[in-house]
N, CA, C and O atoms as a Maestro MAE file, in Angstrom:
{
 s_m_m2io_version
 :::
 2.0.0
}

f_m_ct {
 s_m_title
 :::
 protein
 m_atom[324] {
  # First column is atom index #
  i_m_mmod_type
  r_m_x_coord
  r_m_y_coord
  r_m_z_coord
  i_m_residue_number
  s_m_chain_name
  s_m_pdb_residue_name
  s_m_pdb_atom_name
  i_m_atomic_number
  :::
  1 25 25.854 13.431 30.001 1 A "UNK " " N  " 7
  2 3 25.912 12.086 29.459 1 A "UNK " " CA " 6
  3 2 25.889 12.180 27.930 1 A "UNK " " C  " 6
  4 15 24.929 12.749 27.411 1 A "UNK " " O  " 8
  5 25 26.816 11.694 27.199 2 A "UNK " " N  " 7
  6 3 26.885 11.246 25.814 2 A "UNK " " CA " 6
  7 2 25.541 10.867 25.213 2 A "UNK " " C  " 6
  8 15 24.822 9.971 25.655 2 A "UNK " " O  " 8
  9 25 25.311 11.521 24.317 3 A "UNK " " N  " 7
  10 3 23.808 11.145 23.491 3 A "UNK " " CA " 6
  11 2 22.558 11.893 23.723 3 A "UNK " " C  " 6
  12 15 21.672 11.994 22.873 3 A "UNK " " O  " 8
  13 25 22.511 12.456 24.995 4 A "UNK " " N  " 7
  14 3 21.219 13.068 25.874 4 A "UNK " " CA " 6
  15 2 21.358 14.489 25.417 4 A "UNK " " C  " 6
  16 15 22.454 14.807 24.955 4 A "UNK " " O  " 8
  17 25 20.453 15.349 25.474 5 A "UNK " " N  " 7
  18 3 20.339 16.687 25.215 5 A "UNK " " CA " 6
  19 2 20.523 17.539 26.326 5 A "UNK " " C  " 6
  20 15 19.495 17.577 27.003 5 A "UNK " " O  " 8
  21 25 21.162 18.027 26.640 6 A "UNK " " N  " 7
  22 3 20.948 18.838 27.837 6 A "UNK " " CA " 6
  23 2 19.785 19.617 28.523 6 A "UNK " " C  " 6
  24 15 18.900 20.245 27.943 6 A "UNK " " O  " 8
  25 25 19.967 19.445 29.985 7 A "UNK " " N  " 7
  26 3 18.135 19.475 30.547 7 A "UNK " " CA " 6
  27 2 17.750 20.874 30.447 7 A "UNK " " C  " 6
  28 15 18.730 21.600 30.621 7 A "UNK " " O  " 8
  29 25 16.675 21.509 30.229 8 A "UNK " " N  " 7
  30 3 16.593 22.466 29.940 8 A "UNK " " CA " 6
  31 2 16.302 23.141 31.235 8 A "UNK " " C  " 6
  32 15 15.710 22.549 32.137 8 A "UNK " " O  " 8
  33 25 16.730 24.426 31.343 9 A "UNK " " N  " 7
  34 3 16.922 25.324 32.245 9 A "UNK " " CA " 6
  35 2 16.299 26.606 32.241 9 A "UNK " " C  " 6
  36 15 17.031 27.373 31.616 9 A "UNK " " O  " 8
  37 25 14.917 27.386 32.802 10 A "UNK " " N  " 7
  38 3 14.263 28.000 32.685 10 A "UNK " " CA " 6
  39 2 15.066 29.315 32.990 10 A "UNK " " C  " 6
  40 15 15.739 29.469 34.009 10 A "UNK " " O  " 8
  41 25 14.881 30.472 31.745 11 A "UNK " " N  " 7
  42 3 15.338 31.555 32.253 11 A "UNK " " CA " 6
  43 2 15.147 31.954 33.439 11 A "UNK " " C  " 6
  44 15 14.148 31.502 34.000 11 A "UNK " " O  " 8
  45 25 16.227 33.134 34.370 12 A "UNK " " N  " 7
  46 3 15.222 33.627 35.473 12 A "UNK " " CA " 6
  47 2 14.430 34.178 35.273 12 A "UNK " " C  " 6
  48 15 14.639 35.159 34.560 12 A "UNK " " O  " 8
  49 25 12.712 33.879 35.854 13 A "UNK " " N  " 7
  50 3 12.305 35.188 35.968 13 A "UNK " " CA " 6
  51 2 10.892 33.680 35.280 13 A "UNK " " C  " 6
  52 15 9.900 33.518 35.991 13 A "UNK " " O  " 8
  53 25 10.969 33.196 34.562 14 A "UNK " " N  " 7
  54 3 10.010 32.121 33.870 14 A "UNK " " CA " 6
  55 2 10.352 30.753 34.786 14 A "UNK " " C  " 6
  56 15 10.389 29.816 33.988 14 A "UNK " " O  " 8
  57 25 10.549 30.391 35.809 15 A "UNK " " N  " 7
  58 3 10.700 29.197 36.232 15 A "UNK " " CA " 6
  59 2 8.611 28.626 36.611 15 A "UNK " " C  " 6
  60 15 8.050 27.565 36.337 15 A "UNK " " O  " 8
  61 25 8.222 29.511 37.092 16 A "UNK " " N  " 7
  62 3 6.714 29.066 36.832 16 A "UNK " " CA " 6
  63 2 6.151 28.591 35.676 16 A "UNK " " C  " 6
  64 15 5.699 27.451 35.574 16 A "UNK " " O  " 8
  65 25 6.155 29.396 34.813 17 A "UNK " " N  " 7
  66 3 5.799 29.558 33.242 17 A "UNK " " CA " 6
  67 2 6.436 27.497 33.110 17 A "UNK " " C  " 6
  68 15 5.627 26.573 33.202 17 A "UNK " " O  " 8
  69 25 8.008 27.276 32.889 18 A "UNK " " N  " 7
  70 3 8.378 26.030 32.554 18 A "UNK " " CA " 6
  71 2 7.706 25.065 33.913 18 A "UNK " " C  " 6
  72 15 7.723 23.835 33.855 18 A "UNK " " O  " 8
  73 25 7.326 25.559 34.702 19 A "UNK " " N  " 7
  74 3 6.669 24.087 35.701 19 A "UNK " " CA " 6
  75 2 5.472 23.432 35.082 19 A "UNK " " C  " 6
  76 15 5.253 22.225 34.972 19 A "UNK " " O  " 8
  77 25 4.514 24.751 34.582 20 A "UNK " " N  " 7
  78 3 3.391 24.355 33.724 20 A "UNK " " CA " 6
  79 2 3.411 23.642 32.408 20 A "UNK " " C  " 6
  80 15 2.458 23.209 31.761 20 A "UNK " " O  " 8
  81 25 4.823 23.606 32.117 21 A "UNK " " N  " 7
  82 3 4.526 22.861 30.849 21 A "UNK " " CA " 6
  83 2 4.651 21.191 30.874 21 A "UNK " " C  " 6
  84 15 5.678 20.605 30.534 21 A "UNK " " O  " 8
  85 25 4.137 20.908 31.069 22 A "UNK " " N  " 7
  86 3 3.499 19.104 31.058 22 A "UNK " " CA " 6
  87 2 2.932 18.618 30.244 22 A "UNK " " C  " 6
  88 15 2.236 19.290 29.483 22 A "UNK " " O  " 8
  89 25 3.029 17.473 30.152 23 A "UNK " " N  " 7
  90 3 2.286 16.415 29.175 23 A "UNK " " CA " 6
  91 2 0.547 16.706 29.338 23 A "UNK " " C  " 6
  92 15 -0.308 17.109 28.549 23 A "UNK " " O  " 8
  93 25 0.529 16.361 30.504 24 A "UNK " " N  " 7
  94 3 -0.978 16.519 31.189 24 A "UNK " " CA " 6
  95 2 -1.313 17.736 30.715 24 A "UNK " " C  " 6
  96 15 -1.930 17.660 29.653 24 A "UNK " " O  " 8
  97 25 -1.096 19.054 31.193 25 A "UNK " " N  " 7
  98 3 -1.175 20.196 30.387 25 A "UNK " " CA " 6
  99 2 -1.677 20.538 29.045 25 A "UNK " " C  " 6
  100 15 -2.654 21.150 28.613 25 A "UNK " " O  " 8
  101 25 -0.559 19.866 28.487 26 A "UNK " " N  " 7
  102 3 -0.481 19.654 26.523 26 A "UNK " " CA " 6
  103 2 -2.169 19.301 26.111 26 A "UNK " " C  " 6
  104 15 -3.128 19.864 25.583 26 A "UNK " " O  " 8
  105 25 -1.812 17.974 26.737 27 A "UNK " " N  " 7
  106 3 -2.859 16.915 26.035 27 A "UNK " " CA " 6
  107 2 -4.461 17.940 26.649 27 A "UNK " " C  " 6
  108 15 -5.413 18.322 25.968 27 A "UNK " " O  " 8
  109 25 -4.256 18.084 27.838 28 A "UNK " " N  " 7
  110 3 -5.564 18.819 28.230 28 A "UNK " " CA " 6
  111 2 -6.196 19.988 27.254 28 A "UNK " " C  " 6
  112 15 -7.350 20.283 26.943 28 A "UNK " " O  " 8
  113 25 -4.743 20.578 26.876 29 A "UNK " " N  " 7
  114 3 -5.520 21.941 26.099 29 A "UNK " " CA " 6
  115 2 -5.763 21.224 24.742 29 A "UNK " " C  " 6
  116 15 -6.670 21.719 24.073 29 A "UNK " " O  " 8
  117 25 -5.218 20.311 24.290 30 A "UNK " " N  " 7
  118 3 -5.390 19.569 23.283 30 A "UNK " " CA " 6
  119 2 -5.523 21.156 21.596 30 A "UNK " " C  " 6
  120 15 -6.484 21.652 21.007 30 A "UNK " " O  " 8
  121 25 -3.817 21.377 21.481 31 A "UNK " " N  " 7
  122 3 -4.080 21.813 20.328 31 A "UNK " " CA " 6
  123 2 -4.462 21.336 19.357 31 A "UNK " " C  " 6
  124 15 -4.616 20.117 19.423 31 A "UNK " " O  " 8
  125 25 -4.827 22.070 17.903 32 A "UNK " " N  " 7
  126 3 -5.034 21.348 16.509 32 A "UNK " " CA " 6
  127 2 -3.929 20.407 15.922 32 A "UNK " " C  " 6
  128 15 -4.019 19.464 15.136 32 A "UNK " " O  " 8
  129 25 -2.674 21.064 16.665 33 A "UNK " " N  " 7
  130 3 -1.319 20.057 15.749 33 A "UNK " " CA " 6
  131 2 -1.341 19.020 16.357 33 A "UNK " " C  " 6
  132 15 -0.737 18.114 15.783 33 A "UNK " " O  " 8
  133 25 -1.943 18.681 17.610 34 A "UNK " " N  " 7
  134 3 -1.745 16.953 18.227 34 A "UNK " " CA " 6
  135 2 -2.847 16.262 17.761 34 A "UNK " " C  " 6
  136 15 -2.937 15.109 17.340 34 A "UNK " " O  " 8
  137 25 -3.832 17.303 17.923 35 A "UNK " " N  " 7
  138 3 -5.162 16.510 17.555 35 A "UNK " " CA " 6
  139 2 -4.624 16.071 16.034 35 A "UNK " " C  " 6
  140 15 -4.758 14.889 15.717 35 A "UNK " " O  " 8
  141 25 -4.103 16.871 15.225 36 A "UNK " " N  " 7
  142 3 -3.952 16.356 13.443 36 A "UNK " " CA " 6
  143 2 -2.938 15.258 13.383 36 A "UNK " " C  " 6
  144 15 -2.668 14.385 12.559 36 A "UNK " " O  " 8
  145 25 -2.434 15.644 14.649 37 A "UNK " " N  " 7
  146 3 -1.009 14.147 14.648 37 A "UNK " " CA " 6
  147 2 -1.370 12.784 15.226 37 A "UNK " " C  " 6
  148 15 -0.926 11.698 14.855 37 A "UNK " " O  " 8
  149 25 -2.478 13.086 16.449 38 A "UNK " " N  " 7
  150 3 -2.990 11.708 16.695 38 A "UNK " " CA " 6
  151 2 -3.605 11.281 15.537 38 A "UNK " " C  " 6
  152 15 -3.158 10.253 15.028 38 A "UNK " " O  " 8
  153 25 -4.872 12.051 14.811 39 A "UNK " " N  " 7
  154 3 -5.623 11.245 13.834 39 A "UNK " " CA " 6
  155 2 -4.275 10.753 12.429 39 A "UNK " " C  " 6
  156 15 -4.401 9.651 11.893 39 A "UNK " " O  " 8
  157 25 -3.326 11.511 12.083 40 A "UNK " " N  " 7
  158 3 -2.657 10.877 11.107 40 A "UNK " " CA " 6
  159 2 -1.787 9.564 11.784 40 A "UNK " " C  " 6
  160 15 -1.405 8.664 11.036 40 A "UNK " " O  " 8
  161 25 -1.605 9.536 12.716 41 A "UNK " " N  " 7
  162 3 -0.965 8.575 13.267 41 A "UNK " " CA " 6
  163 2 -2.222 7.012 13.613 41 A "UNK " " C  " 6
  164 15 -1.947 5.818 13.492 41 A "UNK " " O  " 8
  165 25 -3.164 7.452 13.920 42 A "UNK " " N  " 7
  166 3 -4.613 7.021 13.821 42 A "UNK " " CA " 6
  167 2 -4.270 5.699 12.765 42 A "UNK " " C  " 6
  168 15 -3.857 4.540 12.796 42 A "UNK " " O  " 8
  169 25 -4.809 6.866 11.710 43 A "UNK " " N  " 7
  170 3 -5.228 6.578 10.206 43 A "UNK " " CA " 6
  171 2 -4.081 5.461 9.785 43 A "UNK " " C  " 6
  172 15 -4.347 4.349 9.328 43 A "UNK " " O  " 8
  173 25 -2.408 6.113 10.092 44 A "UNK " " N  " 7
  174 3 -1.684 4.794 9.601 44 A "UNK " " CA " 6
  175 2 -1.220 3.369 10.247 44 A "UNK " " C  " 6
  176 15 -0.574 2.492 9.673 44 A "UNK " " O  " 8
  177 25 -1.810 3.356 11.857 45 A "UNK " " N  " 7
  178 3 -1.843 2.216 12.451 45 A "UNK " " CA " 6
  179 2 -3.266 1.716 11.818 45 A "UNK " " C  " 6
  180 15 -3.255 0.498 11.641 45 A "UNK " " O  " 8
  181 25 -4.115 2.156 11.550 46 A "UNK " " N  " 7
  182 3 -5.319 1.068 10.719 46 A "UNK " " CA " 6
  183 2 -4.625 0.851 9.274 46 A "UNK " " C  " 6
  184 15 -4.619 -0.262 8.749 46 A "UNK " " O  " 8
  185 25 -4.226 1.628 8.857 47 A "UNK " " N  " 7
  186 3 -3.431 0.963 7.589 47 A "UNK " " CA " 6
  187 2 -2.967 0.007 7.178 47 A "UNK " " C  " 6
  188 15 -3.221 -0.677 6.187 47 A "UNK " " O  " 8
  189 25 -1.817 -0.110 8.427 48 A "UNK " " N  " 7
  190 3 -0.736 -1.356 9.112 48 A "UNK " " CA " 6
  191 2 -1.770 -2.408 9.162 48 A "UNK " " C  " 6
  192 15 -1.392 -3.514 8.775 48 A "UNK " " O  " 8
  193 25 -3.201 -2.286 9.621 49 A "UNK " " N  " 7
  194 3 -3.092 -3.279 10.152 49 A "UNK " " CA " 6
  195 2 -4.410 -3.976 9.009 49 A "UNK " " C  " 6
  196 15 -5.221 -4.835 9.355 49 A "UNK " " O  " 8
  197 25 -4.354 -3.531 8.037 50 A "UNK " " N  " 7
  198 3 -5.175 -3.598 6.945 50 A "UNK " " CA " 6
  199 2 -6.580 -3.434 6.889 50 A "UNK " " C  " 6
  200 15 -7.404 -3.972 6.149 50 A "UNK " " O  " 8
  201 25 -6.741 -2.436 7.974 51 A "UNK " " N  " 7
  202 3 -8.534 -2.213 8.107 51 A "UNK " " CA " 6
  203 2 -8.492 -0.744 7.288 51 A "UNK " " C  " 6
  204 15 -8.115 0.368 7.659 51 A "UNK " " O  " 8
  205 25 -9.158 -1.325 5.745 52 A "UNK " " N  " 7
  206 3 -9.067 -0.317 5.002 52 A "UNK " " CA " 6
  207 2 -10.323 0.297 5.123 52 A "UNK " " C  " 6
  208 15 -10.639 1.167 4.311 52 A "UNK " " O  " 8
  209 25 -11.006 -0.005 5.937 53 A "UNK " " N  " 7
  210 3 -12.692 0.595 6.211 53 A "UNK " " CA " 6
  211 2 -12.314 1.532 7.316 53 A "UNK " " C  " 6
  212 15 -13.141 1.757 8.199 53 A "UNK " " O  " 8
  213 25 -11.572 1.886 7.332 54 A "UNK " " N  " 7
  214 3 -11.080 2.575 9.340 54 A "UNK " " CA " 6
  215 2 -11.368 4.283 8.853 54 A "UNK " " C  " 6
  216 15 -11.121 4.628 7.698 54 A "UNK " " O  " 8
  217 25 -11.791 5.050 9.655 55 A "UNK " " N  " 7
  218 3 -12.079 5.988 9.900 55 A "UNK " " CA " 6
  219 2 -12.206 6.511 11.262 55 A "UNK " " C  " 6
  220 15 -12.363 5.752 12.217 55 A "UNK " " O  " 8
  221 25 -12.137 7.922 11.395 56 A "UNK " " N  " 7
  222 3 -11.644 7.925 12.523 56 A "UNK " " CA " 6
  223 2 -12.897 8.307 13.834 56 A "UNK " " C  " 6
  224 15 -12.801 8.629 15.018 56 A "UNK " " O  " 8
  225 25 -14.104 8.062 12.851 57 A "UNK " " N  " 7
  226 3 -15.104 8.046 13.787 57 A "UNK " " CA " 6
  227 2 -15.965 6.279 14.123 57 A "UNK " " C  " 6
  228 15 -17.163 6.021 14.233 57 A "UNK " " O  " 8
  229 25 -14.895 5.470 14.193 58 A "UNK " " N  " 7
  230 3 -14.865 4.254 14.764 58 A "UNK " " CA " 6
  231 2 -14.941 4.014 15.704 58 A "UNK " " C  " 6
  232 15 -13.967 4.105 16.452 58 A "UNK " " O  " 8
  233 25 -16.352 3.515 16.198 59 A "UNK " " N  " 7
  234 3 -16.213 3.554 17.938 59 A "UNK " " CA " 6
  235 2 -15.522 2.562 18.498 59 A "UNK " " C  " 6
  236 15 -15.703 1.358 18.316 59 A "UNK " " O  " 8
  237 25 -14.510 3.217 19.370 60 A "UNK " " N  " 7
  238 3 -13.818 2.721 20.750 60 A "UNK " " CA " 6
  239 2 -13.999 0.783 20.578 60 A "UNK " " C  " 6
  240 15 -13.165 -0.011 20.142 60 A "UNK " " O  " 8
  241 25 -15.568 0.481 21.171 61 A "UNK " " N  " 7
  242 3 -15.646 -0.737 20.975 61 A "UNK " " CA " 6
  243 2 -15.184 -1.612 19.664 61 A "UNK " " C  " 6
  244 15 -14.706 -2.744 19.729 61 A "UNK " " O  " 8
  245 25 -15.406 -0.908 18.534 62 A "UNK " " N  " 7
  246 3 -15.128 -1.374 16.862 62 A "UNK " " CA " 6
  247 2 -13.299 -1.590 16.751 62 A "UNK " " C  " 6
  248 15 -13.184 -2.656 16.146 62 A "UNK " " O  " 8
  249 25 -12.598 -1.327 16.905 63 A "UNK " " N  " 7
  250 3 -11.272 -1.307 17.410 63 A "UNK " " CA " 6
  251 2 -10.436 -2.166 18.228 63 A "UNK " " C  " 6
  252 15 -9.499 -2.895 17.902 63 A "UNK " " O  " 8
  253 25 -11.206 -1.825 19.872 64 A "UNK " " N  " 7
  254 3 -11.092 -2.762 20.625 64 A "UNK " " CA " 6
  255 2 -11.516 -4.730 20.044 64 A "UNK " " C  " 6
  256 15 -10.820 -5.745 20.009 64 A "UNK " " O  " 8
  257 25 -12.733 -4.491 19.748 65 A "UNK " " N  " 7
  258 3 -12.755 -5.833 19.101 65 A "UNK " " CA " 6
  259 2 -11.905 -6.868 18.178 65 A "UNK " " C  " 6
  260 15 -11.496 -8.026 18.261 65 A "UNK " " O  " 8
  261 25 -11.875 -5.834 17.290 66 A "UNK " " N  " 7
  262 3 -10.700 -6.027 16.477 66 A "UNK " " CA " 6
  263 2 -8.991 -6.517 16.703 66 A "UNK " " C  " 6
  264 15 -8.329 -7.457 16.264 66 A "UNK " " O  " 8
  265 25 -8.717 -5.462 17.534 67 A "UNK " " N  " 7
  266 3 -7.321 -5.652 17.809 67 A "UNK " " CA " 6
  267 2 -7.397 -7.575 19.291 67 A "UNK " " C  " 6
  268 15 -6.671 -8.465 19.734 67 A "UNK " " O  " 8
  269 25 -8.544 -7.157 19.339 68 A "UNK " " N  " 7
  270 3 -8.807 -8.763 20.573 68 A "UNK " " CA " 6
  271 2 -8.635 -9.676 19.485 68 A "UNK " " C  " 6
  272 15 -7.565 -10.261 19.319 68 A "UNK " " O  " 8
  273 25 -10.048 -9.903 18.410 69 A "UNK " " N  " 7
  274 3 -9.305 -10.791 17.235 69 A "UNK " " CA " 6
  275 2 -7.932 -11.228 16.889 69 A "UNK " " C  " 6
  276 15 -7.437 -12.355 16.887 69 A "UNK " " O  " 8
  277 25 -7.433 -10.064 16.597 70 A "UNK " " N  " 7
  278 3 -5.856 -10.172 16.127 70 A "UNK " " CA " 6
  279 2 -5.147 -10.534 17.121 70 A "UNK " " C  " 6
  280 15 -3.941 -10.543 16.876 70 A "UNK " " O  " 8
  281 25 -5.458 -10.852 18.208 71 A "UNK " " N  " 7
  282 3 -4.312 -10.921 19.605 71 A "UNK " " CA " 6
  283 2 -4.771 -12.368 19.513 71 A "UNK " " C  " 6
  284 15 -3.833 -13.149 19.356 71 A "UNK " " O  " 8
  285 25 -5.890 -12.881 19.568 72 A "UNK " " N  " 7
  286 3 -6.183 -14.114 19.635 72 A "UNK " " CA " 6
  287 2 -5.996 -14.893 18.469 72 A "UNK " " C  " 6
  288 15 -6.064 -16.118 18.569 72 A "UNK " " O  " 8
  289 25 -5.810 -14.451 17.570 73 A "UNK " " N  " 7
  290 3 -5.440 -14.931 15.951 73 A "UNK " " CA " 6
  291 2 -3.826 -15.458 16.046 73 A "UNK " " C  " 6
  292 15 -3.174 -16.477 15.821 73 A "UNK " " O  " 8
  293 25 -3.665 -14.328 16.440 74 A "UNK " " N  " 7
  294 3 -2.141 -14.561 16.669 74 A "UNK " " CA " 6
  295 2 -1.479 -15.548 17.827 74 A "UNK " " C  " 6
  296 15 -0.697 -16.487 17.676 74 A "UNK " " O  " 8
  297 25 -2.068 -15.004 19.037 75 A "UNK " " N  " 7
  298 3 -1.977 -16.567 19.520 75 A "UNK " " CA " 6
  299 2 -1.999 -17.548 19.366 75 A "UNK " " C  " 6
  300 15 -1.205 -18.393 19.779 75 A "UNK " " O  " 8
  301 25 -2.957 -17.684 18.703 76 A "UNK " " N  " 7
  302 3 -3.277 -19.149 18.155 76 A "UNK " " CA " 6
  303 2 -2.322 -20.182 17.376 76 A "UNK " " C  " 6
  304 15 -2.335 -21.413 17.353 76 A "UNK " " O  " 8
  305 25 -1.397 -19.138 16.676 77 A "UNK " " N  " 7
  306 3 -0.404 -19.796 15.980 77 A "UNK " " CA " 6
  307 2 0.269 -20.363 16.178 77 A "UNK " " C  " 6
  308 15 1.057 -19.706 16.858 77 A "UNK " " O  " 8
  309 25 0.727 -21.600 16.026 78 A "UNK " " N  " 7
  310 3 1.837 -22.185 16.516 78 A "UNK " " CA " 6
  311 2 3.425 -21.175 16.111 78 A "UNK " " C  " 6
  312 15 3.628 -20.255 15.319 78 A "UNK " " O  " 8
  313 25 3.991 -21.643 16.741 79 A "UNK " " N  " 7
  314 3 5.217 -20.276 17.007 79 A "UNK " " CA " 6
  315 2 6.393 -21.103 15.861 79 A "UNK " " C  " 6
  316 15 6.528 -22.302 15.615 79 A "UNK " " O  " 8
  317 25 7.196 -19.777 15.277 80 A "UNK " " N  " 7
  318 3 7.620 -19.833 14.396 80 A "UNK " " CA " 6
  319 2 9.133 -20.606 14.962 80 A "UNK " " C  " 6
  320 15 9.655 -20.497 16.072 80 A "UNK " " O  " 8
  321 25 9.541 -21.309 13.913 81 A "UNK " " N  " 7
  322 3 11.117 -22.661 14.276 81 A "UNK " " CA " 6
  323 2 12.164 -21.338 13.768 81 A "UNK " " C  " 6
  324 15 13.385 -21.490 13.747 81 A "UNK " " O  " 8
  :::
 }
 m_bond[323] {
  # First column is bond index #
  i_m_from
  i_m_to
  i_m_order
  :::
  1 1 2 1
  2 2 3 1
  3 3 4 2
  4 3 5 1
  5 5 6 1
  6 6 7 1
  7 7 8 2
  8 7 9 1
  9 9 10 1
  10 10 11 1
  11 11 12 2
  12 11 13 1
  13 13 14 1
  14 14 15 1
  15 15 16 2
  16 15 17 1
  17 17 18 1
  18 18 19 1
  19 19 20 2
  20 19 21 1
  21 21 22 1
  22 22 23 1
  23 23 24 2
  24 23 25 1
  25 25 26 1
  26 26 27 1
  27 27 28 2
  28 27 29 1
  29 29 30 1
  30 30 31 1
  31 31 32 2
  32 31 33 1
  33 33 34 1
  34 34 35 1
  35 35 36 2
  36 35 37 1
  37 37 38 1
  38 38 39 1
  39 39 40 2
  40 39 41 1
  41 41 42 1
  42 42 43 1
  43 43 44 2
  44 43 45 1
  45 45 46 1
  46 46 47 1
  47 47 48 2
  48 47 49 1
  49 49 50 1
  50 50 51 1
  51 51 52 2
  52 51 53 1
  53 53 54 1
  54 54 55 1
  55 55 56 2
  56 55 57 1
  57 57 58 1
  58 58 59 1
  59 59 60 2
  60 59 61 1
  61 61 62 1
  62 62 63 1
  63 63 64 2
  64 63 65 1
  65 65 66 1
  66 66 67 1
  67 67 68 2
  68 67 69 1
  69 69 70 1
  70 70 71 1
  71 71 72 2
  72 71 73 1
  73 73 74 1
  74 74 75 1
  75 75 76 2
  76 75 77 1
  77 77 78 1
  78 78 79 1
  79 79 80 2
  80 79 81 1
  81 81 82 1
  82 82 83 1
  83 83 84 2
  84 83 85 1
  85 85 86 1
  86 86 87 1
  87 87 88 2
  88 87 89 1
  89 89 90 1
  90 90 91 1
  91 91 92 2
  92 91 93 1
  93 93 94 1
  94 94 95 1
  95 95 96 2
  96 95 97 1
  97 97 98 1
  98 98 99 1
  99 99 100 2
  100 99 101 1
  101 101 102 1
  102 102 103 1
  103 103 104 2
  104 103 105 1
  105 105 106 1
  106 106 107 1
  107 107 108 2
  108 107 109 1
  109 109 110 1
  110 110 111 1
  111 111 112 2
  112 111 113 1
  113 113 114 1
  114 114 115 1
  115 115 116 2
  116 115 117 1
  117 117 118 1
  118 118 119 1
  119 119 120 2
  120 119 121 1
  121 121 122 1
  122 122 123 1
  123 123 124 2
  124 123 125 1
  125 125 126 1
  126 126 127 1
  127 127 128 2
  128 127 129 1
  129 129 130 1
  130 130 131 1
  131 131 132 2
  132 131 133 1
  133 133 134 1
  134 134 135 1
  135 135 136 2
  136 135 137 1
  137 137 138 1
  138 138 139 1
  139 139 140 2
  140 139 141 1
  141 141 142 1
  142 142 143 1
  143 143 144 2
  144 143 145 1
  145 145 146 1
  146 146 147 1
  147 147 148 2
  148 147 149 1
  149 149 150 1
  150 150 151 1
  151 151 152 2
  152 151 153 1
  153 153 154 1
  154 154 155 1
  155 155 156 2
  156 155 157 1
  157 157 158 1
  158 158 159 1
  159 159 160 2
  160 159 161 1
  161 161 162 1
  162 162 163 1
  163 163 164 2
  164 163 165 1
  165 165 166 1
  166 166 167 1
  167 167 168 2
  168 167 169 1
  169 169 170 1
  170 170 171 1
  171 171 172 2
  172 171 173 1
  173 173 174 1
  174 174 175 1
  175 175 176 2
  176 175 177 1
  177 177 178 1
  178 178 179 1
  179 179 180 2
  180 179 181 1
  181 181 182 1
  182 182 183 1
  183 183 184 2
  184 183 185 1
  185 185 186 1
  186 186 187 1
  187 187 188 2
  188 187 189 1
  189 189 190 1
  190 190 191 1
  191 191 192 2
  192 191 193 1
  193 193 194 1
  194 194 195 1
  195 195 196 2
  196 195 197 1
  197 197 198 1
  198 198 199 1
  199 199 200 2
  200 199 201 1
  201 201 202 1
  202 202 203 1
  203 203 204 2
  204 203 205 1
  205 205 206 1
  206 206 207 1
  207 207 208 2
  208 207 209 1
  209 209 210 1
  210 210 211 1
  211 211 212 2
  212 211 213 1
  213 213 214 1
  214 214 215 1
  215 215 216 2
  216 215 217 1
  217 217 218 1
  218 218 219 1
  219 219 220 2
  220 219 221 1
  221 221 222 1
  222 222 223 1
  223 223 224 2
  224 223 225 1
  225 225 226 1
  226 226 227 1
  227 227 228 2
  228 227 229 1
  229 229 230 1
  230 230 231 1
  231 231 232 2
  232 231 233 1
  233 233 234 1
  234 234 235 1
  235 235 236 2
  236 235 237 1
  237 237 238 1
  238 238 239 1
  239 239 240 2
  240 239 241 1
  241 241 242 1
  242 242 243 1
  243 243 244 2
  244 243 245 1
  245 245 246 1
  246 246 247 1
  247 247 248 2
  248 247 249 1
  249 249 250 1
  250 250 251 1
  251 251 252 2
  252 251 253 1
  253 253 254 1
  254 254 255 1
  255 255 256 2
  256 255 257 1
  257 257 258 1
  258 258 259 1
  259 259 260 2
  260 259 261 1
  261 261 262 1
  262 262 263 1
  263 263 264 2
  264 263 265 1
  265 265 266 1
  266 266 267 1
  267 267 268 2
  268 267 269 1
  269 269 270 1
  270 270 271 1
  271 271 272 2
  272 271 273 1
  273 273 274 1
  274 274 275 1
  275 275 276 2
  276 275 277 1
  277 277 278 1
  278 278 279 1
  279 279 280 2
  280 279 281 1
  281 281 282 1
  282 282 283 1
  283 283 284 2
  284 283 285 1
  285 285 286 1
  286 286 287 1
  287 287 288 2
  288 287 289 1
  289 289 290 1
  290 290 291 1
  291 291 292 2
  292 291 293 1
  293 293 294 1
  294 294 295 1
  295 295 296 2
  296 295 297 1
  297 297 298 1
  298 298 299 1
  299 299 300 2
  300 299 301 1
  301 301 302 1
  302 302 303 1
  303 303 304 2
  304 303 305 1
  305 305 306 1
  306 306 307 1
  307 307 308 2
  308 307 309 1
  309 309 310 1
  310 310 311 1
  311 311 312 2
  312 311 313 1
  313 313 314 1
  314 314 315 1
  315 315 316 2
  316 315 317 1
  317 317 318 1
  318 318 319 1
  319 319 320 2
  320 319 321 1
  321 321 322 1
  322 322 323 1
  323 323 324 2
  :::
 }
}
């Protein structure tokens, strides 16, 4: 198909080796480059969203609250003509 990359195809001899590689996998072993890519990715959705106090040891609940605010803020608005 036009646009798509072609599916990748495990040498012989490694078709085990490519079954193991998964998302689930990834995230489980959780290297340093995802972990450094979630927190920079982190850091610039609080940016966006102008919580210049954000750090990335913000608990779960502190966040959650927040983004409820903004959902309900935004609701609230009457909708744009």
């Amino acid at each position: 198909m036009a646009g798509f990359p072609k599916r990748p195809v495990a040498k012989p001899g490694h078709e085990a080796e490519l079954k193991k590689r998964t998302l689930t996998n990834l995230y489980n072993a959780r290297p340093a480059w995802l972990d450094m890519a979630h927190k920079q990715l982190d850091q610039a959705v609080a940016a966006a969203y102008g919580w210049t106090d954000y750090t990335p040891e913000m608990p779960d609940e502190e966040i959650l609250r927040r983004l409820l605010a903004l959902n309900l803020e935004r609701t609230a608005r009457p909708a744009a003509a």
